[in-house]
N, C-alpha and C positions, 0 to 999 in steps of 0.2 A: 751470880756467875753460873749456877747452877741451872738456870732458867739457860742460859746462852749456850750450854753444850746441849741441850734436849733441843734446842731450835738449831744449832750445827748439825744434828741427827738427822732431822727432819731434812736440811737440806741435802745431806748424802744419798737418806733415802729416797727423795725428789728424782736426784739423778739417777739412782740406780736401777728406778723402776724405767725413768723416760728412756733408756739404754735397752732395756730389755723387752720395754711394752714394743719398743721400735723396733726390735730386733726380732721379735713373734711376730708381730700383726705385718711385715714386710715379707717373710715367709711364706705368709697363708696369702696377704693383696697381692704380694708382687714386688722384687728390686727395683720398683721404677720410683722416677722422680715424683709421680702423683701420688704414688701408694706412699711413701715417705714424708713427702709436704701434706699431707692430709693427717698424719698421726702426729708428727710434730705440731702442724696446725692445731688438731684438737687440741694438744695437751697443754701450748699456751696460752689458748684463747680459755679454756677451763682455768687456767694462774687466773686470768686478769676476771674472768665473768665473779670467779668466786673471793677475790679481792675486792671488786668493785661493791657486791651482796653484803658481806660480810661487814663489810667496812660501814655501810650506813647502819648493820642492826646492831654492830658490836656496842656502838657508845650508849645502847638502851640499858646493856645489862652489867650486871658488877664485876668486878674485879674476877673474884671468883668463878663465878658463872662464865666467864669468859674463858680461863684456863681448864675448866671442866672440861667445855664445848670443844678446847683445842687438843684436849688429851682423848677426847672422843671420837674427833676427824682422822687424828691420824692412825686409830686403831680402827674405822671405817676403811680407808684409803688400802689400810692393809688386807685388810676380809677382801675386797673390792681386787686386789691385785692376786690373790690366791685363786679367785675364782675367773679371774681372765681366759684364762686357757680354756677353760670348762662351757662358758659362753663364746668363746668363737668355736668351736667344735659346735653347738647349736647353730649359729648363724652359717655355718662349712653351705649346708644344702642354697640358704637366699645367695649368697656367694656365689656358687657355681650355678646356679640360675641366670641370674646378669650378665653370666662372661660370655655366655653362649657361643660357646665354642670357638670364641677369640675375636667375635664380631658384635661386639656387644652397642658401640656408637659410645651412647650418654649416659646408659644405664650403669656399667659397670663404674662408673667413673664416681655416679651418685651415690651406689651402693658401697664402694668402698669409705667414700667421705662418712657413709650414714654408719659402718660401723666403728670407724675409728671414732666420730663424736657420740656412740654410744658406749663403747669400750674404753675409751681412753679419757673422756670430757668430762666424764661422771666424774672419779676418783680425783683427777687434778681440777674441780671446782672444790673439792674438798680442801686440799694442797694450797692452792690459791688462797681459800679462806683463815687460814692459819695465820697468814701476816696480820692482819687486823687485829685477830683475837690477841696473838702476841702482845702486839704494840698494849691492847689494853689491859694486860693484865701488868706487863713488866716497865712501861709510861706513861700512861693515862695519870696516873697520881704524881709524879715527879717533877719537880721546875725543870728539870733539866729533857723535855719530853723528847725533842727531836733527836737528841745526842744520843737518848736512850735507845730509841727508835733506829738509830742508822747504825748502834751497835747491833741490832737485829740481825739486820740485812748484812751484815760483814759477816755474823756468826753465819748465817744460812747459805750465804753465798760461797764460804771459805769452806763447808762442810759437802757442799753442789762439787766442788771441785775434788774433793778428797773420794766425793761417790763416782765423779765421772774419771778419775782415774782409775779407782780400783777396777769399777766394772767392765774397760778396756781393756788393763791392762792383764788386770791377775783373778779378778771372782769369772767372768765368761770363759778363759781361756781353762781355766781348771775347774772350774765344779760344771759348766754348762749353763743356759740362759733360765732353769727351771730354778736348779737351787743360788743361784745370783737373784733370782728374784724373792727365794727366802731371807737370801742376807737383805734386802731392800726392806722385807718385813719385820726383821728383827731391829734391825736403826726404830723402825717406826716404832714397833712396841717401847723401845727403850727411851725414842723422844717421849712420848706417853707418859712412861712409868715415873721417867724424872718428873714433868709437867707435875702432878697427880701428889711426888714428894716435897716439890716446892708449892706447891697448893695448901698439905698439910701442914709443913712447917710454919707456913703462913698464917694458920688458923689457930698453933700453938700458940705460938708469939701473942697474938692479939688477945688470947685468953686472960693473956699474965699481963697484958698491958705492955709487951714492949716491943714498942712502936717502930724502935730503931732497926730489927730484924726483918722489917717488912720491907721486902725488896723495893716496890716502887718508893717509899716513905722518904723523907727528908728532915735532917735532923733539926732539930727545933733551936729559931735564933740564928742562925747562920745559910749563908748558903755559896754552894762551889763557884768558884769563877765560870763555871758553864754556863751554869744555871742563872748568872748574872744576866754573861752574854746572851744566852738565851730568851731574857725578858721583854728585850724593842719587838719581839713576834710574836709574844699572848695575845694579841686579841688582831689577828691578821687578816687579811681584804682578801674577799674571793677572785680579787684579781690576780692577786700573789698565787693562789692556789691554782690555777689555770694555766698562769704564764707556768708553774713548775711542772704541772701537766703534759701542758703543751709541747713542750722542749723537751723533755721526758719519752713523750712519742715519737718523736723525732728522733732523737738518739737510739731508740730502740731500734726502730728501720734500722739506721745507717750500721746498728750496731751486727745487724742480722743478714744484712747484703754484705759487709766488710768480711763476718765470719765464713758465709759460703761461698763468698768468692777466691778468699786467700785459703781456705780447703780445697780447692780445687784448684789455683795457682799450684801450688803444695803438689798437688798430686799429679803434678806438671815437671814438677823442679826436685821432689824427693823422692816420687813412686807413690803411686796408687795405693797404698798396703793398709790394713788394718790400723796398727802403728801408727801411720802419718793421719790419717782421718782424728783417732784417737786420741794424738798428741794435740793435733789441731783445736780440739772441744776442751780440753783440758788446759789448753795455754787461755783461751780465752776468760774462760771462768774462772781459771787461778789468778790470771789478771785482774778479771772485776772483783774477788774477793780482796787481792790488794790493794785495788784502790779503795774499795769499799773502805778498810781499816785508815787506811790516811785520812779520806773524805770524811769519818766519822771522829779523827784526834782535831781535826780544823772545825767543826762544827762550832764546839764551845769557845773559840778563842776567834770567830769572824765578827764583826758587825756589820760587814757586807758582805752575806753570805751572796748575792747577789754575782757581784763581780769575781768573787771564783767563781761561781759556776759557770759565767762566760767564758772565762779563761779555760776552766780545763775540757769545756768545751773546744774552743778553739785551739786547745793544744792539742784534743783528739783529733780535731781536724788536721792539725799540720804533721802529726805522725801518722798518720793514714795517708796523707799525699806524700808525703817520704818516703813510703812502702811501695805505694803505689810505683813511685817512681823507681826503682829496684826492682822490681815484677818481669819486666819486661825483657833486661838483659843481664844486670849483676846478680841476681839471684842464683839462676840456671847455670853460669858460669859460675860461680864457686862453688857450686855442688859440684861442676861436672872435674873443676882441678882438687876440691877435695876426695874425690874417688879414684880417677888419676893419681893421685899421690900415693893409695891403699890403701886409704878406709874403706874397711866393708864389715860383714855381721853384725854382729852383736853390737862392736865398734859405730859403724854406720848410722844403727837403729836409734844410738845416742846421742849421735851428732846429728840427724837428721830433729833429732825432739828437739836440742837446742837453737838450730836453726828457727826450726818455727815456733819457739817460743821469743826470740829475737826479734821475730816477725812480725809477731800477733799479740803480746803482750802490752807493748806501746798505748797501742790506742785502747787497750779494754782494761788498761790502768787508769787512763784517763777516764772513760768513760763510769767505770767504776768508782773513780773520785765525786762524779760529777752526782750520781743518785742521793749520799746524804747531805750536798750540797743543796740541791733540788729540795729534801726534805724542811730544809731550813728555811728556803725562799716560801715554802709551802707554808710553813707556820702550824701551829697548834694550839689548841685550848684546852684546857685539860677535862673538858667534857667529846672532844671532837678529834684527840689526836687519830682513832684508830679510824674514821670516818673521811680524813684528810688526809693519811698517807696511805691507807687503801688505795684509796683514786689516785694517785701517783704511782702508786705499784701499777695497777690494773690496767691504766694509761699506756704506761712504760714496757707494759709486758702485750700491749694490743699493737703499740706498734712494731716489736718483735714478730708478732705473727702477720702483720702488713709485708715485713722485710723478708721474713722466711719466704712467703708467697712468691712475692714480688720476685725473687731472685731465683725461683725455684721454675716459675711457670711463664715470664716474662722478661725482665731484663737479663741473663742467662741467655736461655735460646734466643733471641731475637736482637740484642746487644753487642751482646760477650761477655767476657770477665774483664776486659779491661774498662767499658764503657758503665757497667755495673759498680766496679769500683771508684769510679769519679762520681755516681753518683751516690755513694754512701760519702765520699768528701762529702757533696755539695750537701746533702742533707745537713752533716753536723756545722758546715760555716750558716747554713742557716738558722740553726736553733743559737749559734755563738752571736748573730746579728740579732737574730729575737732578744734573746738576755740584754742584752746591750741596751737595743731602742727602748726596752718595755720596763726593765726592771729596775728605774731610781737610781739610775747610776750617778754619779760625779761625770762632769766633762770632757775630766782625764781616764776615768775608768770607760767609759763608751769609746776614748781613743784605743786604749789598748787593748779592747777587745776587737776592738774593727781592724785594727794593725795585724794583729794575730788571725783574725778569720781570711785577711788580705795574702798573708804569708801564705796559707794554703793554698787558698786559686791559685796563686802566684807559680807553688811547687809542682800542683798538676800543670797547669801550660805551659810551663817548660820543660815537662817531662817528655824525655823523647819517645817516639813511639815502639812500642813493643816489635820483638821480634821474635816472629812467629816460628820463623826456621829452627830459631835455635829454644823456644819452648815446644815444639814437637819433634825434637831430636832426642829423646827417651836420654838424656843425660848422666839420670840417673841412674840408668842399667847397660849406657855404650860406653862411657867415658872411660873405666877401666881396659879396654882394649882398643885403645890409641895407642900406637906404637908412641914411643919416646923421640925426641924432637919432632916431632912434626905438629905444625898447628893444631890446637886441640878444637877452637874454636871452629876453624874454618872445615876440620874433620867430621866434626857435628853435622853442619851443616849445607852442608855438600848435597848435591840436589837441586830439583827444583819444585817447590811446594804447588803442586797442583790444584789442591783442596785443604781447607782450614772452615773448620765450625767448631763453634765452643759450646755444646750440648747442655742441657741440664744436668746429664748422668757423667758426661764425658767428653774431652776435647777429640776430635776427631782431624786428621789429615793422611793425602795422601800427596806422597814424593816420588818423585822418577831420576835414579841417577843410571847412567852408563845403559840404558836402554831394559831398567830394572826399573817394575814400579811395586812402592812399598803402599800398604797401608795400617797406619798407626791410630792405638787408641790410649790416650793418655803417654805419648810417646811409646810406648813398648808398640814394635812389629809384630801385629796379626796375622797378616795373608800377605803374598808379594804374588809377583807371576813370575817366580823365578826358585827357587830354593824351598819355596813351601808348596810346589804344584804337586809334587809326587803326596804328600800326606794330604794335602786338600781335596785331591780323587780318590785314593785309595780310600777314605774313611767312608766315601759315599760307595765303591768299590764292592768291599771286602765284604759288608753285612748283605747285599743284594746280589750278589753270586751265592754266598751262603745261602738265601732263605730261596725255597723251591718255585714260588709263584709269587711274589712281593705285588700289590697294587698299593699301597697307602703309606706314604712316608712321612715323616716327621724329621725335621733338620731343625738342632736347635743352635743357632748363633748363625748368621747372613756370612759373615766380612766377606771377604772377596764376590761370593756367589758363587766359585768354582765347586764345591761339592754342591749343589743344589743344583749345578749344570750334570755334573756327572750322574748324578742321579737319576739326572733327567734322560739321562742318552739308553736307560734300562727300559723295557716294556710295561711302566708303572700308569696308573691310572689318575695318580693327584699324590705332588710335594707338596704340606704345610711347611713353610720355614718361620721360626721363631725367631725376630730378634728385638733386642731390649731398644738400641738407640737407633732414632730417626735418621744421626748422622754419620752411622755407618753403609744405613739404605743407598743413601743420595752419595757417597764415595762408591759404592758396588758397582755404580755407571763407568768408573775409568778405569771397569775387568771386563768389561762386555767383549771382548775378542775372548778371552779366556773361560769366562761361566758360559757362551753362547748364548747372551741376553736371557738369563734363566727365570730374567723375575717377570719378563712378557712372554714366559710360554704357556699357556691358558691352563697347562694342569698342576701349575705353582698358585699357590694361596700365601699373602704377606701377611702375616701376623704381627705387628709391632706390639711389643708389651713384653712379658719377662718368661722365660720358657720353662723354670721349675712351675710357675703358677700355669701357664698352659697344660702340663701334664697333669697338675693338680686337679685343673675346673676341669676340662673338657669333659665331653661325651664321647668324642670322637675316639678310635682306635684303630692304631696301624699297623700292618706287620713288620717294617724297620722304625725305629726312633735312632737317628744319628746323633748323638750331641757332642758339641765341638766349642766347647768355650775354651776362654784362654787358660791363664795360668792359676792355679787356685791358691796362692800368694798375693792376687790383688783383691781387695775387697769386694767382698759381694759373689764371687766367683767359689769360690769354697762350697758355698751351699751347691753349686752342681757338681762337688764329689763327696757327696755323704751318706750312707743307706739311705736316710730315707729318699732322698733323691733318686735312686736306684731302684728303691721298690714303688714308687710313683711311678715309677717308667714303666715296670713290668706290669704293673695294673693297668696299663694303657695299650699293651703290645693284644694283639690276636693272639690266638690260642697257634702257638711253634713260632713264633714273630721272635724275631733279632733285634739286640739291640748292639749298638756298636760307639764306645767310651774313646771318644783322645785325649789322650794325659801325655804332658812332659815328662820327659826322663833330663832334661837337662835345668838347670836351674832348683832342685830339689833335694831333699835329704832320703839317705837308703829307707831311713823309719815311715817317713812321710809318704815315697812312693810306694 
């Protein structure tokens, strides 16, 4: 038992470093979708490279040797996590080389990838390699290998969730992302120290001969009904071990395009906010840590581990097309009459976590079920177990990083969310049809998985199609002010939807009601040409009257283009304008009467990419910097109102250069603004 809260440690620490390593190395790359998907990237592809390592060398060495080696990784991973900060401040100068000046092509894009897999790859191949060592110290001897093994993964998994709460919720919002990441180094010490106490007691015991003290050991003459059932898979087919691989990767995708698409659904139907990202990651993995703990009490008691894991396959498929089908219109609509009715604050921020844990729990139970299942079809020998569920780890956590990609850089932009999310279905009825065809089923067991894998297709193609209007009518922040009887629904969505893209970073649309045209990012209204014209000049305005000779602007955030026009109408020599999402660019076209086509007048430069890291890398210096991002309540958005923010800026201005800040006064607290 003692073994299983030093491996729940390990998992909190996991999460509270990948929180935090994400939340630096984004500062310094960039809020964008690449700079993001590339640290994430590294730091699963490190889980699986050092599971898959670790996994073939653990079964050479003993028992002991193994939990040394584990108490030594993760007080590695910690040294390694201390000195992060200290090595991207060396890499600062190859960084700002690459970006050049905001036109970097391929460079920057490689350079960012090459430091995240040297910052962040390292420490979680260390991370990664844990599970093996685990498995071999605390099941390697055991009849009961697998059950032992999938209590691993429940304990690590249920510990991932208690880390990626805290460090959403309560360690970054009070201590900061520096000492949050000591609290990630203190779990680690502490998985360590226990490893290291159950090591020694283990070396007591065997001193005096008593055998029974020894965690993996089995008492002599008898054995638990697990450990029975566990016996038809000692000496298992490397067919077995593949097919659980196989299906393992598979699930991982679907697991990882499900998770970022209904994050960003989410941030469609409850607000963009800190919060709902947060709750988001945290429903998922508190999910898989529940199933984990079910999928590890059925292990000992299946003889066809088999046909559950097609099942709770295909029941993750049928609660994900469930979802799915909810997405589109009932979702947004009870948000928008649960706010209506007056839920807000505090209130709000609770009901919004329970919404998407309603949401997103479904299938990442299931899925959660389905890993110590998978371990069972995989089988073990008790020279081979940590060699055999490595590679299901490593498998399972490669397809993870397939999915984060895939949904980050391709089905996302180029898709959507809605066509992204049918294909994380399609993924999991396929791994639920694989189990079936492949895995020794009964007759009737390959019927009821193909019935079940059937029910899903079934749920997506009659799912009606999404509606756009009423997912980019900010819901979650108009719905309170709908006067009383009148249609709440049709008040939403009043208009007529000009433009609709469903971005990597962000959903993007633009509406025209009553001869007013809005444009929305994640529903909240950005820029209109009507009510935000007067602040959308004045901010380009006010600092270029002030400064005496202005040639060299900086505008950070596009929407409209209206201040990048007004800028323009001053005797200035070259606008740089910063902005983060492509498909804000491509909506700027339906203000061209209003910016005066600002992004085809030759002394505008487009920078796409994130505008704290342009004042960070550039060379360049201007004598106005404008910046005009939205509201710093939606994620990501906060960092352009923080000192350092502010002194990045002045480090970039000429000598008597202006810079000029817009902040809301509405929507905000007196301390806050």
């Amino acid at each position: 038992m003692l073994f299983l809260v030093a491996y729940a440690c390990s998992g909190a620490a996991g999460l509270v470093y990948e929180v935090t390593w994400t939340r630096l190395l984004t500062l310094h790359l960039g809020h964008t979708t690449a700079a993001g998907s590339a640290v994430v990237g590294a730091f699963l592809l490190g889980l699986a490279l050092g599971a898959a390592l670790a996994g073939r060398r653990a079964r050479r060495w003993t028992r002991h040797q193994a939990v040394t080696a584990y108490a030594a990784l993760e007080g590695t991973v910690g040294v390694l996590a201390l000195l992060l900060p200290t090595a991207l401040a060396l890499l600062a100068p190859v960084v700002r080389w690459s970006y050049a000046d905001g036109a970097p092509g391929t460079l920057f894009t490689l350079v960012r990838v090459g430091v995240a897999v040297v910052l962040v790859m390292t420490p979680a191949l260390a991370l990664g390699a844990t599970f093996p060592l685990a498995i071999r110290w605390f099941s390697s001897d055991s009849p009961a290998r697998t059950r032992r093994s999938a209590m691993l993964y429940a304990a690590n998994t249920l510990g991932a969730a208690a880390g990626a709460l805290a460090a959403g919720f309560l360690l970054i919002p009070a201590l900061g992302v520096w000492r949050t990441t000591l609290a990630g180094v203190a779990l680690g010490a502490i998985s360590a120290v226990l490893a290291l106490v159950v090591r020694g007691r283990a070396e007591a015991c065997a001193e005096v001969g008593d055998e029974a003290a020894v965690p993996a050991a089995a008492s002599r003459g008898r054995r638990s009904r697990a450990a029975t059932a566990a016996a038809p898979l000692d000496v298992p087919s490397r067919h077995q071990l593949w097919l659980a691989a196989g299906v393992l990767g598979l699930s991982g995708a679907a697991a990882l395009l499900h998770e970022l698409a209904w994050t960003r659904v989410l941030a469609l139907a409850v607000g963009p906010t800190t919060y709902a990202f947060a709750a988001a990651l945290a429903a998922v993995i508190a999910g898989s840590a529940m199933g984990a703990w079910v999928g590890t009490g059925l292990v000992g008691r299946l003889r066809t581990p088999a046909l559950a894991l097609a099942m709770a396959l295909a029941l993750a498929a049928i609660t994900a097309a469930v979802t799915y089908a909810l997405a589109g219109r009932q979702v947004p609509l009870y948000v928008a009459a649960q706010l209506a009715s007056g839920a807000a604050g505090e209130t709000w921020i609770a009901r919004g976590a329970w919404i998407t844990a309603a949401l997103v729990v479904p299938t990442a139970l299931c899925l959660g079920v389905a890993f110590p299942l998978a371990l069972a079809v995989a089988g073990a020998t008790r020279d081979d177990a940590s060699g055999r569920f490595g590679a299901v780890y490593a498998m399972n956590t490669a397809g993870a990083v397939v999915g984060a990609l895939a949904a980050g850089f391709v089905t996302i932009p180029a898709l959507g969310l809605q066509a992204t999310l049918q294909i994380a279905c399609a993924c999991l009825v396929v791994a639920a049809l694989v189990v079936a065809a492949l895995g020794g089923l009964s007759p009737g067991g390959r019927l009821a998985a193909t019935v079940a894998a059937s029910a899903a297709i079934l749920t997506v193609a009659l799912a009606p199609p999404w509606d756009r209007a009423l997912l980019a009518s900010g819901a979650y922040l108009y719905a309170p002010f709908v006067p009383d009887g009148l249609d709440l629904e049709a008040m939403l969505k009043a208009g007529q939807v000009r433009y609709y893209a469903d971005g990597a970073a962000a959903t993007v649309s633009v509406k025209t009601l009553t001869g007013t045209t809005t444009l929305t990012v994640d529903g909240k209204t950005d820029a209109s040409n009507r009510g935000d014209m007067l602040t959308q000049a004045l901010v380009a305005h006010v600092p270029l009257l002030l400064h005496p000779q202005p040639r060299t602007v900086a505008v950070i955030g596009l929407g409209s283009g209206v201040t990048v026009g007004a800028a323009l109408t001053h005797p200035v020599e070259r606008v740089d304008v910063v902005e983060l999402s492509p498909e804000v660019v491509a909506a700027s076209a339906f203000f061209e009467t209003e910016n005066h086509r600002a992004l085809a007048d030759p002394r505008t430069r487009l920078v796409v990419g994130d505008g704290r890291s342009h004042l960070r890398l550039s060379r360049q210096r201007y004598d106005v910097i404008i910046s005009e991002p939205s509201n710093p309540w939606i994620a990501g958005v906060a960092a352009l109102f923080t000192q350092e923010y502010f002194a990045e800026a002045r480090a970039r201005l000429t000598p008597g250069g202006v810079f000029c800040q817009w902040a809301n006064a509405y929507n905000i607290g007196d301390a806050d603004l």
